[in-house]
N, C-alpha and C positions, 0 to 999 in steps of 0.2 A: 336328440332331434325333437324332442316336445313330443305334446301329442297331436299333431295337425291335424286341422277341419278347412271343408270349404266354408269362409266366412264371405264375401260378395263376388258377384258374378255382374260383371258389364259387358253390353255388348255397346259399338259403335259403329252405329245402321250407315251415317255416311262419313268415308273417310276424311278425317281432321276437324269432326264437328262431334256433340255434345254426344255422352253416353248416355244408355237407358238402363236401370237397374234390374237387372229378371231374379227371380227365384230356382227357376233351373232352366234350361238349353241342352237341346239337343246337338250332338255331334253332327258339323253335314262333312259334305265331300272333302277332299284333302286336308278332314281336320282340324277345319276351322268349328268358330264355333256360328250354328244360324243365326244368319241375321248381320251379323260383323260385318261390317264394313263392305256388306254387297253394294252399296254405292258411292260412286268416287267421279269427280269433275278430271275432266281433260279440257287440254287447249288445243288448238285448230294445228298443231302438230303433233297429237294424241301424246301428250306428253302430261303426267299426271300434275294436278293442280292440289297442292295440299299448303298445309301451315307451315311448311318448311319453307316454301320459296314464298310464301303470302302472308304473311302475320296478320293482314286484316280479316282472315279468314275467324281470328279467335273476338272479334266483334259481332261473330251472330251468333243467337243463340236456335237450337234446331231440336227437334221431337218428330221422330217417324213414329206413324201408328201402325203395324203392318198388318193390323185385321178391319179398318176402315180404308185402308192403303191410301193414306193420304201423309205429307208434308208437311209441319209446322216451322214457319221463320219468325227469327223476330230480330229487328235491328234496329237501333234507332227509337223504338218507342213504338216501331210500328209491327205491324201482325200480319203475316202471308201465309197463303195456307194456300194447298197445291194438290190434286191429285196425281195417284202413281201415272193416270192416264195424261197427263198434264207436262210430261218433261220436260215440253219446248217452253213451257212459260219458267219452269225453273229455271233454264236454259238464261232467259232472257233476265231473270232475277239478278243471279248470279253475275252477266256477263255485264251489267249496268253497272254490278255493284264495283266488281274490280276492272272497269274500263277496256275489256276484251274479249272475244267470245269465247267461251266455255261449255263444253257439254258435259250433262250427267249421264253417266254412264250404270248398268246393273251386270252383275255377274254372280248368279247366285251359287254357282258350281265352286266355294270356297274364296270371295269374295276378291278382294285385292289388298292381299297382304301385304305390312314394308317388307317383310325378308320372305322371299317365295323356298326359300333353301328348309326356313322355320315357318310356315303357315300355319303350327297348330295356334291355340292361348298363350299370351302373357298372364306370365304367373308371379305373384309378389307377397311378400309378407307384411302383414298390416304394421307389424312391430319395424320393420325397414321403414314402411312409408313416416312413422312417427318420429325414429330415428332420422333421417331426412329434413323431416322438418323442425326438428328443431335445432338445427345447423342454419337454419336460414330464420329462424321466427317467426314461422309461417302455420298456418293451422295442416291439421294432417288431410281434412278436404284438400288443402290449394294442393298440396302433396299429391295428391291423388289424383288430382284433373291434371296436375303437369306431366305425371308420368304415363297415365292414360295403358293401365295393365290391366286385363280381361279379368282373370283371376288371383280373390286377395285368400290368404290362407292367414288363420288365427292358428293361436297357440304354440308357437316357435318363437326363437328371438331373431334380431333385427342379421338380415341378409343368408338366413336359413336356406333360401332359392340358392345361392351362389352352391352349395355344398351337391344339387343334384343335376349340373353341366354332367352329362355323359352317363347319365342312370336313368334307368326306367322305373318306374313308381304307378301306385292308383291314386286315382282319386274318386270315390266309390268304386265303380267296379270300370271305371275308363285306365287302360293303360296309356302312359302318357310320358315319352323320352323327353328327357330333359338336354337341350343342343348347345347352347350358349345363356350369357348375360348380354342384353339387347348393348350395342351402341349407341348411346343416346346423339339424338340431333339436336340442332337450335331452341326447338317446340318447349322444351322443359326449364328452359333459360325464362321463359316468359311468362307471364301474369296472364294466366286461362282464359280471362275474360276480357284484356285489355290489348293482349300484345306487348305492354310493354317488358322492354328487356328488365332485368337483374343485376345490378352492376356486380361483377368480378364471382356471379353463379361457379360457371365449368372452372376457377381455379380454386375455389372455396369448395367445391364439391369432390374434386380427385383429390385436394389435399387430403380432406375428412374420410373420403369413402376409400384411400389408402392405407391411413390410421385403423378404421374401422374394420376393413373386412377382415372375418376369424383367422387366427394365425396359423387354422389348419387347412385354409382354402387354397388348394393347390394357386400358386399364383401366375403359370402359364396361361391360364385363361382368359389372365389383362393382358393385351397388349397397351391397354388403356386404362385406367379407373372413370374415367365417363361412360362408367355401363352400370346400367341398373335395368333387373325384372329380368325375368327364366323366358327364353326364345325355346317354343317348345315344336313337336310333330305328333302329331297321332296316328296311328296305320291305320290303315283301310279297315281294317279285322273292329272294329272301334265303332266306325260311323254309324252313326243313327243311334247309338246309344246318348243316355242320357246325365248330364250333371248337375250334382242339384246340393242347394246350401243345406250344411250339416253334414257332408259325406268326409268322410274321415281319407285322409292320404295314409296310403299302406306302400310298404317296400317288401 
């Protein structure tokens, strides 16, 4: 199993837009990690508004500060900046930009997770994301913004995550179950910054990521091979504790 570290920590202040790199993060409510993804756009049938059904969503680029509590956009060339008190003008940002109304939404009580089943971190091995990309010829950055995993862990080899579905582990002193390998959506087929697609990605990727994963990974756990990064939970017993780069994973 190597000897694992936490090596980066991201969180992603609004759901389907640009990560912020921390040094360590505290555990909040259900798990998640502060700060992730407490905001997130709805459409006037509260129906969540992300990069899966909007690909132009991956044309702006975004920076929350959350101790100035203010908004950073940029698109185009051009520069928006928004206070937290300000959400009706995000509101109207937003709803110009993709031609219908949009509201932004906060839920700090554990944010808005894609799988509420696994609301703790995605967790990934740096050595996978490299693996990955060089399947595609892709630098291990673009690897990283397509897969968009909270926590990357050094010192194991490539798809290390796949081995701890259904185990509990630390990471410093956070206990941390391991639930699934995420199903990947559309979002990782596309170019982070442009949207555009990848020609023949998801069949080039289950081929590879078939081939590849260890031949002692139990393989009930695909019903798919379009799964990459650990769907994790945290308990309650957890929260408010803290994770922080260089803490070592223990079993």
């Amino acid at each position: 199993m190597g000897s694992p570290y936490l090596f980066r920590i991201f969180i992603y202040p609004i759901k389907s837009l640009d990560p912020i790199e921390v040094e360590s993060v505290k555990i909040s409510e259900k798990g998640a990690l502060e700060g992730d993804r407490v905001f997130a756009l709805f459409d006037e049938e509260n129906r969540v508004v992300n990069a899966k059904r909007e690909k132009k969503l991956h044309l702006v680029r975004s920076f929350v500060d959350f101790e100035k509590e203010i908004f950073e956009f940029s698109l185009g060339g051009e520069k928006y900046t928004f206070g937290f008190d300000e959400i009706e003008r995000v509101n109207e940002f937003f709803s110009e930009f993709l031609g219908y109304r949009v509201f932004m939404k906060k839920n700090e009580k554990g944010g808005f997770p894609d799988d509420t089943k696994a609301s703790g971190p995605t967790i990934v091995s740096r050595s996978t994301l490299k693996e990955v990309a060089s399947w595609f010829n892709i630098s291990e950055e673009e690897a990283r913004r397509r897969f968009r995993a909270n926590i990357e862990i050094e010192g194991v080899p490539p798809f290390w995550e796949d081995y701890l579905v259904g185990k509990k582990f630390k990471i410093g002193d956070v206990e941390i179950e391991g639930v699934n390998i995420s199903k990947r959506c559309p979002v990782p087929t596309r170019n982070p910054y442009t949207g555009e697609p990848m020609k023949n990605f998801v069949k080039i990727f289950t081929k590879k990521r078939k081939e590849k994963t260890p031949p002692d990974v139990p393989r009930e756990i695909f019903d798919t091979y379009y799964r990459l990064c650990l769907n994790t939970n945290i308990p309650e017993s957890e929260w408010g504790k803290i994770l922080r780069k260089g803490d070592k994973v223990q079993f």
